[in-house]
C-alpha positions in Angstrom: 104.8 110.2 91.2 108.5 111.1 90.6 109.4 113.9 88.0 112.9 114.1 86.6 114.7 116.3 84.3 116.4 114.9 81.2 120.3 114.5 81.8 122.6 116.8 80.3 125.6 114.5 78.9 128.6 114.8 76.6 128.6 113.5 73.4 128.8 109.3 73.5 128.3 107.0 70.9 124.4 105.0 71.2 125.4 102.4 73.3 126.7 105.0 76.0 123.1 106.7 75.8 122.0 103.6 76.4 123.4 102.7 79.1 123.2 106.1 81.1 119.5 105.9 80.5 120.0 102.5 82.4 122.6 103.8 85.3 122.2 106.7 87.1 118.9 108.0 86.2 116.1 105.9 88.1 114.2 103.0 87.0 111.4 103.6 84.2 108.6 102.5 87.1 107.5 106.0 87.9 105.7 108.4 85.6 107.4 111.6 84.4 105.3 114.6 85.5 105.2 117.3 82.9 106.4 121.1 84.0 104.2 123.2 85.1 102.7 125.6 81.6 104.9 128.5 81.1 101.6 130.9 81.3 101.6 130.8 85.5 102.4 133.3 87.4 105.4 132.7 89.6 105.0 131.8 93.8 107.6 134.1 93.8 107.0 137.1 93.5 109.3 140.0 91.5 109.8 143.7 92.3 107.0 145.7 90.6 109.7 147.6 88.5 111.7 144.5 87.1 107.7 143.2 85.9 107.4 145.8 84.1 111.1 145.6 82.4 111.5 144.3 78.8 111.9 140.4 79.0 115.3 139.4 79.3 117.1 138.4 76.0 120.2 136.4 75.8 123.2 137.0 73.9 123.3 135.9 70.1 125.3 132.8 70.3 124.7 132.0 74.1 124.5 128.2 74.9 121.4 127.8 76.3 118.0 128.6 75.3 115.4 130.2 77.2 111.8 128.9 78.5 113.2 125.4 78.8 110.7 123.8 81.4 112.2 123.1 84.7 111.1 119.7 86.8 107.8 120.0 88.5 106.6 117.9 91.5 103.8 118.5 93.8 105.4 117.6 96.9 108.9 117.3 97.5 112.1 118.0 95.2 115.8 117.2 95.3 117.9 118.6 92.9 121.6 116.9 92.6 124.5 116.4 90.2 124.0 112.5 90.3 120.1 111.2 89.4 121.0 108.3 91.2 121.4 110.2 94.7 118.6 113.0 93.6 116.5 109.7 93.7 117.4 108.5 96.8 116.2 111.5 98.6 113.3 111.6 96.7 112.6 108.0 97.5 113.1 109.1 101.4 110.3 111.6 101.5 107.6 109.1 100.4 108.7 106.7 102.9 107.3 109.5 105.0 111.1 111.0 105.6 111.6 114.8 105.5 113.6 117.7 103.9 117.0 116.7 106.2 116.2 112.7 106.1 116.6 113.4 102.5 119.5 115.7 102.1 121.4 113.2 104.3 120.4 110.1 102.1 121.0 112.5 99.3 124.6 112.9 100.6 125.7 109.6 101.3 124.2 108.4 98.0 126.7 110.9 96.6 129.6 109.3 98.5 129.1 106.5 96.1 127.7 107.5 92.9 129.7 110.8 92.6 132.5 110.2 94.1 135.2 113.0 92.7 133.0 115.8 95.0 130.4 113.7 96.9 132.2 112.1 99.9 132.7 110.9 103.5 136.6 111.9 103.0 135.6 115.7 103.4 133.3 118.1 104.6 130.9 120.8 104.3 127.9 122.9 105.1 124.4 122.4 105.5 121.5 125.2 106.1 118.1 123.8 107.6 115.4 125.8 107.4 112.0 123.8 109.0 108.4 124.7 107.8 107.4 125.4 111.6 110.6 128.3 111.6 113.2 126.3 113.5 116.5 126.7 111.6 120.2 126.0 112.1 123.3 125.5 110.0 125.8 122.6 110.3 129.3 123.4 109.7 131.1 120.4 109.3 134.2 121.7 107.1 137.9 119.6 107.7 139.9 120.8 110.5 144.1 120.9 110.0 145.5 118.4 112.1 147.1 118.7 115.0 150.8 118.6 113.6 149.6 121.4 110.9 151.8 124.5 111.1 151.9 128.1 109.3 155.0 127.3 106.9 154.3 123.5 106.6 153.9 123.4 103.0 156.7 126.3 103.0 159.8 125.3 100.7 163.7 126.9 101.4 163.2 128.8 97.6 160.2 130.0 98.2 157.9 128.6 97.0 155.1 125.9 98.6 154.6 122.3 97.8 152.2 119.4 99.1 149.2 121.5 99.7 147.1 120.0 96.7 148.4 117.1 95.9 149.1 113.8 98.3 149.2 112.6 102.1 149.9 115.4 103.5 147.1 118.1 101.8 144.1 116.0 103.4 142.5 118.2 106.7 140.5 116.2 109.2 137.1 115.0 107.4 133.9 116.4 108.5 130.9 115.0 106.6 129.9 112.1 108.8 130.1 113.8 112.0 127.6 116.6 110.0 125.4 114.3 108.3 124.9 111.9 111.2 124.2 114.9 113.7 121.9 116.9 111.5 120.2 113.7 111.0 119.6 112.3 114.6 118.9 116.1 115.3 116.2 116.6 112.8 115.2 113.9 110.9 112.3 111.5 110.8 113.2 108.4 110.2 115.7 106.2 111.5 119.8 106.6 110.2 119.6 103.0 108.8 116.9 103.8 106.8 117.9 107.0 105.4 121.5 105.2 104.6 119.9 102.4 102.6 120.2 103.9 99.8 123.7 104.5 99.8 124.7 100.8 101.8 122.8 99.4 98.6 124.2 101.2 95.6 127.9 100.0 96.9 127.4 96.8 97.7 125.3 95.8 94.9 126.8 98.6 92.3 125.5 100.9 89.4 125.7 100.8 86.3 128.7 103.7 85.1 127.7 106.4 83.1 129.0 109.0 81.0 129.3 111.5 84.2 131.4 108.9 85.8 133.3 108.0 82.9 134.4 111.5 81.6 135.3 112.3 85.6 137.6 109.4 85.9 139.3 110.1 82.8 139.5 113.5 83.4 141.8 113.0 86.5 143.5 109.8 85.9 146.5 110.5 86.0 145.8 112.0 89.5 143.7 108.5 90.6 146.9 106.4 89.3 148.8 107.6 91.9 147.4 106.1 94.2 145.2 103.1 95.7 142.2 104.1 93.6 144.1 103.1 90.7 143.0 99.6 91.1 139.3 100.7 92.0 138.7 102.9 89.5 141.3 102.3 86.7 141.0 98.4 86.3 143.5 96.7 84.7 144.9 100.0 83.9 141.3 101.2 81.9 138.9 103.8 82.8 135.5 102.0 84.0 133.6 101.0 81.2 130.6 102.9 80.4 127.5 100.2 81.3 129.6 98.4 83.5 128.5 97.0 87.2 130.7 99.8 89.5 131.0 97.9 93.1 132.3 98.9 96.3 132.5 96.6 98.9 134.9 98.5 101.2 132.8 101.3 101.0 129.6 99.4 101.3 131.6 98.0 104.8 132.1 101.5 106.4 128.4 102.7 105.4 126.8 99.9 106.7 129.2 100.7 109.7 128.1 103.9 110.4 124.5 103.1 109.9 124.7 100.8 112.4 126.8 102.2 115.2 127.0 106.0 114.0 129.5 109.0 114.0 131.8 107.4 116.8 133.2 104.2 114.5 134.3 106.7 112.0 135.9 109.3 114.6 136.8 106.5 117.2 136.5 103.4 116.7 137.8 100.7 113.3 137.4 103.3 110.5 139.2 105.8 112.9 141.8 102.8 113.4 142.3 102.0 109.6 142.4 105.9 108.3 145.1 106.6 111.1 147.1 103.4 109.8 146.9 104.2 105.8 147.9 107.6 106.6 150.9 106.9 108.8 151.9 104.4 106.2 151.1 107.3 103.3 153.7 109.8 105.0 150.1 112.1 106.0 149.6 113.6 109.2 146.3 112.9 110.3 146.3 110.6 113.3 143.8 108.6 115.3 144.0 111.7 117.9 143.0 114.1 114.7 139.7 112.2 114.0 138.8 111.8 118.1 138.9 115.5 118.5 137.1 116.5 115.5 133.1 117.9 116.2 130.4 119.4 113.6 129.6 122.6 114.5 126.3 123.7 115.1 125.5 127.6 114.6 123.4 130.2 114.3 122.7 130.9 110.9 123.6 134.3 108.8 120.6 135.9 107.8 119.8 139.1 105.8 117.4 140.6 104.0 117.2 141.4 100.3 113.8 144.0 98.7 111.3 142.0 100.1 112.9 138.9 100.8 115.2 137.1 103.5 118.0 134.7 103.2 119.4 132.5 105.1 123.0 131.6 104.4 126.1 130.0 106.4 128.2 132.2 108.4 132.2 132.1 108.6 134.1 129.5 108.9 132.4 129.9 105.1 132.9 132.9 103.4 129.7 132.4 101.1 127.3 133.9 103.3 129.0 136.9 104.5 130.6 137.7 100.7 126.6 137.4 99.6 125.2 139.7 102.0 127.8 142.2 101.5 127.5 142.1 97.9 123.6 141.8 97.7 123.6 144.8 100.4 125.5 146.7 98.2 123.1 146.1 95.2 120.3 146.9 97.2 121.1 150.6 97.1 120.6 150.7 93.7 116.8 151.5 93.3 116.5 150.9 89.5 118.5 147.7 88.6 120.2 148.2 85.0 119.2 145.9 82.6 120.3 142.4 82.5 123.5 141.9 80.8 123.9 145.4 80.6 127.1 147.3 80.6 125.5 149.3 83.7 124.8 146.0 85.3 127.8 144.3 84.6 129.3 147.1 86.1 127.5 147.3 89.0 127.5 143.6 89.9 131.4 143.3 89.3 132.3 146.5 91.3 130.2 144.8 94.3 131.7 141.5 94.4 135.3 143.3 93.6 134.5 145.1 97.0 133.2 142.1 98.9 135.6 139.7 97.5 138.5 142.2 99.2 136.5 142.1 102.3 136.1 138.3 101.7 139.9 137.8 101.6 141.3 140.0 104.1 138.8 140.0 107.4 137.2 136.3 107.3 138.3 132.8 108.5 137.6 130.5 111.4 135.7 132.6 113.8 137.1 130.2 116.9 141.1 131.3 115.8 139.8 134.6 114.8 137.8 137.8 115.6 135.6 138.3 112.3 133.9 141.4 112.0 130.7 139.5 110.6 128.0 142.2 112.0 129.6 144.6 110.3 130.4 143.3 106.8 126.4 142.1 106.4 125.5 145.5 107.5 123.1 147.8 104.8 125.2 151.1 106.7 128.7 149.2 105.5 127.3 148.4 102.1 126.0 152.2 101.5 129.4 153.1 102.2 131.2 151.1 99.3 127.9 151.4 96.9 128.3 154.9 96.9 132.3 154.8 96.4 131.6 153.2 93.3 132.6 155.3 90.1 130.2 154.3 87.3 132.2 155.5 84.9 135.3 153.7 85.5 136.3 150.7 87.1 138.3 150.8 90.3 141.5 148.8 89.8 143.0 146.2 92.2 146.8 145.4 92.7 147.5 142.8 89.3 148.0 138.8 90.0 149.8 136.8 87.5 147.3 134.2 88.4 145.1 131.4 86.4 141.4 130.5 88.2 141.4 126.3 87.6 138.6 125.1 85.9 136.5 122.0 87.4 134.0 121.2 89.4 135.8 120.3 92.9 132.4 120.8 94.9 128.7 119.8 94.9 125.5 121.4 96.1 122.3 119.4 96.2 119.3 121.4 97.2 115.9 119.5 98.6 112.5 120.9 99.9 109.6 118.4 101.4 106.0 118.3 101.1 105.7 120.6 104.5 107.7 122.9 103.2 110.9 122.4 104.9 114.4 123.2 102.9 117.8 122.2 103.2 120.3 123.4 101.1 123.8 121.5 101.2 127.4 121.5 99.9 130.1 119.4 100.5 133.6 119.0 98.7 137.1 117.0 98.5 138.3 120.5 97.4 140.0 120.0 93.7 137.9 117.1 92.3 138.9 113.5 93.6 140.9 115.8 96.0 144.1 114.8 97.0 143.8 111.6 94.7 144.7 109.7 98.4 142.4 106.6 98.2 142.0 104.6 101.2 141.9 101.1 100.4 140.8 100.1 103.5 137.4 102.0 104.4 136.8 102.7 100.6 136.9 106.7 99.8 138.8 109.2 98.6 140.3 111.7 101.0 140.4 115.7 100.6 142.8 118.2 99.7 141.4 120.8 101.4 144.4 122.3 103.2 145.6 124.1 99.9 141.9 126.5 101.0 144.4 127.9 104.0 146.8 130.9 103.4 149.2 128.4 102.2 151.4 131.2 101.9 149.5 134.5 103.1 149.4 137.0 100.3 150.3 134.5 97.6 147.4 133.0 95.2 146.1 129.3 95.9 144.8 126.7 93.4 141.7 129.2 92.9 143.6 132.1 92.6 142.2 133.7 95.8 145.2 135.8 97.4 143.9 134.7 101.6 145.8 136.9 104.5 147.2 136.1 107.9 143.5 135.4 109.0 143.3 132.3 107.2 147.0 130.9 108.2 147.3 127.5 108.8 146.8 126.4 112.8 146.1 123.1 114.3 142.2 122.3 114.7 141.5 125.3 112.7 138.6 125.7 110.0 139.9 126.4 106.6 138.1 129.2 105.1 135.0 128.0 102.7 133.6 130.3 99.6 130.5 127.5 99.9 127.2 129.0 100.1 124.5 127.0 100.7 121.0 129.3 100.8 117.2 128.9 101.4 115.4 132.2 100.3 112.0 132.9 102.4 108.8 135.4 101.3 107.9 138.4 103.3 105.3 135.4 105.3 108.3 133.4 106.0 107.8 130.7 103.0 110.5 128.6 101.4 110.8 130.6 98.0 113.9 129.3 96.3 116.9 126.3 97.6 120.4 127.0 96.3 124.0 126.9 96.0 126.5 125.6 93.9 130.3 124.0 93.2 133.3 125.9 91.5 135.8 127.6 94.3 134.9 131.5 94.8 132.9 131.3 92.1 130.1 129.4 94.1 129.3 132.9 95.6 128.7 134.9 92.2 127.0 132.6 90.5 124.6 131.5 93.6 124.3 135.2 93.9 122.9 135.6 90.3 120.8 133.1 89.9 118.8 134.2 93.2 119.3 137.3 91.6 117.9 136.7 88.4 114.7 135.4 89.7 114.0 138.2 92.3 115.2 141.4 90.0 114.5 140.2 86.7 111.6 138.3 87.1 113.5 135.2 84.8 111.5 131.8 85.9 113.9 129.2 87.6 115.2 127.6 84.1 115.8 130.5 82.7 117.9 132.0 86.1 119.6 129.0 85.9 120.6 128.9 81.7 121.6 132.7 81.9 124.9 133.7 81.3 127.3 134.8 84.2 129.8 136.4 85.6 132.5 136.6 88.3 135.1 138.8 89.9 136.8 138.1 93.2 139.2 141.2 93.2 142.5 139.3 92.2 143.0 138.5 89.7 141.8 142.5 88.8 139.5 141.1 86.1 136.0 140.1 85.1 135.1 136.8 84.5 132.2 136.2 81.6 130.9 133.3 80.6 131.9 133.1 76.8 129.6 133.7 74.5 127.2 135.1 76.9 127.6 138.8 76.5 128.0 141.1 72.6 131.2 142.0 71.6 129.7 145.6 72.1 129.1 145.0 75.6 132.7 143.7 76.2 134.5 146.6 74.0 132.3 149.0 76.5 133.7 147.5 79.8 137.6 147.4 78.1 136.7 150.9 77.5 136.4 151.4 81.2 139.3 149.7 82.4 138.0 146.2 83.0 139.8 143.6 82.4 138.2 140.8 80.6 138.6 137.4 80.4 136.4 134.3 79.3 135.5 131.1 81.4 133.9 128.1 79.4 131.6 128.2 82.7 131.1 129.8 85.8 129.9 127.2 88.8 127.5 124.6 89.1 124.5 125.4 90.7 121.8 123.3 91.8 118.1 125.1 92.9 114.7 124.7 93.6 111.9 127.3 93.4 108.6 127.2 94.7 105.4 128.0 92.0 101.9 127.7 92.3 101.1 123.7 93.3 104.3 122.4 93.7 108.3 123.2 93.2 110.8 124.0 90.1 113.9 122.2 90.7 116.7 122.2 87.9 120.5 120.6 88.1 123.2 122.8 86.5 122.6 122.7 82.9 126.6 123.1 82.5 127.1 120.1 84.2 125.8 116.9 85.1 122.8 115.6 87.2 118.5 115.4 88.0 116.1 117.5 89.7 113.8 114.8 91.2 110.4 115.1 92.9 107.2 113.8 93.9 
């Protein structure tokens, strides 16, 4: 049987209900299964102390509810920001497909069905963890291409130009040569199989939905720039919501790769046609670009947290190493303050202010440059700045005249299997629909993930991160990542939780809390998920909150201590899974759009 979660959507007249009900969400022919009864005891298990803490109690005025039931399945989960590709994985595992034939099937479903994040025109990470202990992480982030230099984006006044927008912001893509490697490495079934799905959806469409729909008129001005005006903006309108959405082009290069794999996207026609549209586009990336490009295959970063251990991705992505260092420095704190609590607040911000530094000034590709990962996740470096924190007063940081973008730009999906394998995944065009390049051709969008380099080291990017030399634009270089795919594992070495999230830097704090909230407070999934958060990434010298999240009397407190505080109308979009007694949890962002689909 399949279980999925009702579909968080923005206000549409009937007919629009209507037809997402018909689009992205699966066809009626399986049986909802109902959550598992709020009374059982979660498979993961909480500190003894945070048990025996009040139960947590959100703000007056906070969005979300609490004990909202999450998705429950028996056997295997995937948890997604499109239903449509949630289901496709699903669908994979009980053709007898595993955690990774899934998360692959999951991703190129994405390609199609979410296109402003989910792609083939960028890249990302991917942690596996197997049930029998094997595990590995897939780094298959862009590359800058070979004519990419320091200043290129460097104007005579000053200031920089073409790193967000246009031809010449796209780095080398990475997702097929990671999708199709993890795949043939790990999978079960065969790549035509697990790319069905996807080959399907395009050539025969899906019906457009109210996640579509808002997305595309979100950023069309960006999409009428360029090709995708004519896919996605016909005759000049947004794509009706219950409309057919086809993609033949696109269908045409899946069904390519299916068929004859990574090499006719990094070498052979697609290579061919992406060279072409970009050397007729002014762009840089060349048929050279794609034939040197390789996924990178390493060892993962692992840590420990209390009782538990995590497994995260290592530089070129920032996310694990900013996680450890923060979560490290938490760890020193015996007694946890109370959720939502000044104290806590306090505490959490003053970590990721300290980690975020670290984060900015010491990490980046670790082939261009000598990152000091060992130390950073070390417990000994993390005493050092817990105990430099003054809980009295917050620690300033030199002041940015800088605005954090709001959006999505990213997506995580998260999928366990009936064995007990995880994978936890995120991929990204960067801003969302990324450098609004479409190729007409081969039928994506391409990224605009050059604009993640030290455009200008020591000056903000898009995200308002302020990146050193370290991260400087060189040719074949990795641009650094805050992306943070996770799989959390019990003292016996069991899948306990599957996470990560879209939103820039904000990805790490709010993967961070949610793991967070279920191992120190004891929340179940639903509720770690719908809790309010925060963020701070050390410049700009402020704390992020979630408005409405926190009381007035919390925020005059933190003023009082010299934070700075300012309001976001959300912080990420995570996507997780959490194992409990006969089955899995899974939940999609409540913020956002998508499913948390099982079996």
């Amino acid at each position: 049987m399949v279980a999925f979660a009702s579909l968080r959507r923005l206000s549409l007249p009937v007919v629009a209900i209507l037809a997402i009900s018909a689009c992205r969400t699966p066809p009626p022919a399986t049986t909802p299964v109902p959550a598992a009864p709020p009374a059982v005891v979660p498979a993961v298990s909480v500190r003894e102390d945070s048990v025996r803490r009040p139960a947590v109690v959100f703000a007056d005025g906070w969005r979300f509810a609490k004990n909202e039931p999450a998705t429950f399945a028996e056997h295997g989960m995937v948890s997604s920001n499109a239903p449509l590709a949630s289901s496709a994985g699903a669908d994979i595992m009980k053709m007898g497909g595993n955690a990774v034939d899934a998360a692959v099937a999951t991703g190129f479903a994405l390609a199609v069905v979410w296109p402003e994040a989910g792609n083939i025109g960028g890249g990302g990470y991917m942690v596996i963890q197997m049930a029998d202990g094997r595990r590995e992480v897939v780094d298959y982030r862009e590359v800058a291409p070979l004519a990419g230099s320091r200043d290129m984006y460097l104007k005579p006044d000053g200031t920089t130009d073409g790193s967000i927008i246009g031809w010449r912001s796209s780095g080398v893509p990475g997702a097929v040569a990671g999708l199709v490697a993890a795949q043939a490495k790990y999978g079960k079934l065969t790549r035509a199989q697990v790319m069905a799905p996807a080959i399907r959806m395009a050539r025969d469409g899906f019906l457009v939905d109210s996640g579509l729909f808002t997305s595309v008129t979100r950023s069309r001005a960006l999409i009428a720039r360029f090709a995708g005006k004519e896919v996605f903006l016909p005759r000049d309108s947004v794509l009706a919501i219950g409309s057919t959405f086809r993609q033949p082009a696109l269908a045409r290069t899946l069904d390519a790769i299916a068929r004859d794999g990574a090499d006719v996207y990094y070498r052979g026609w697609i290579a061919d046609s992406i060279a072409a549209e970009e050397k007729r586009g002014g762009g840089i990336i060349t048929k050279a670009d794609l034939a040197k490009y390789t996924a990178r295959w390493r060892e993962p970063l692992v840590w420990t947290y209390r009782d538990y251990t995590l497994v995260g991705m290592p530089p070129s992505s920032s996310g694990g190493v900013t996680m450890a260092e923060t979560m490290n420095i938490l760890e020193h704190e015996a007694h946890m303050p109370s959720f939502g609590s000044v104290a806590y607040l306090h505490l959490l911000g003053s970590a990721y202010q300290r980690a975020f530094i670290d984060r900015n000034s010491k990490l980046a590709d670790p082939d261009f440059y000598p990152v000091p990962t060992a130390q950073l996740a070390s417990k000994t470096y993390a005493r050092g700045l817990f105990n430099a924190i003054d809980r009295t007063h917050a620690t300033p940081t030199p002041a940015v005249t800088q605005q954090m973008v709001e959006g999505l730009h990213t997506t995580h999906y998260s999928v366990v299997d009936g064995d007990g394998s995880a994978v936890a995944t995120t991929t990204t065009l960067n801003n969302s629909w990324g450098s609004g390049v479409y190729l007409a051709s081969v039928g994506f969008m391409m990224n605009d993930q050059m604009d993640d380099f030290a455009v200008q080291p020591g000056k903000p990017n898009m995200f308002g991160l302020v990146q050193g030399e370290a991260n400087k634009i060189e040719p074949g270089k990795r641009m650094l990542s805050a992306m943070s795919p996770t799989v959390v594992l019990d003292a016996q070495g069991r899948v306990q939780m599957v996470a990560g999230a879209a939103g820039g830097p904000r990805i790490i704090s709010a993967t961070s809390q949610v793991i967070l909230n279920v191992i120190e407070f004891g929340m179940p999934l639903a509720d770690a998920m719908r809790a309010p958060r925060m963020h701070n990434q050390a410049l700009p010298d402020e704390l992020r909150l979630e408005t409405n999240g926190y009381p007035a009397t919390t925020i005059d407190s933190l003023r009082a201590m010299g934070h700075s505080v300012a309001f976001l109308g959300g912080i990420a979009n995570v996507n997780a899974i959490r194992r409990v007694p006969g089955g899995w949890h899974g939940v999609s962002e409540p913020r956002a759009f998508g499913a948390a689909i099982g079996y």
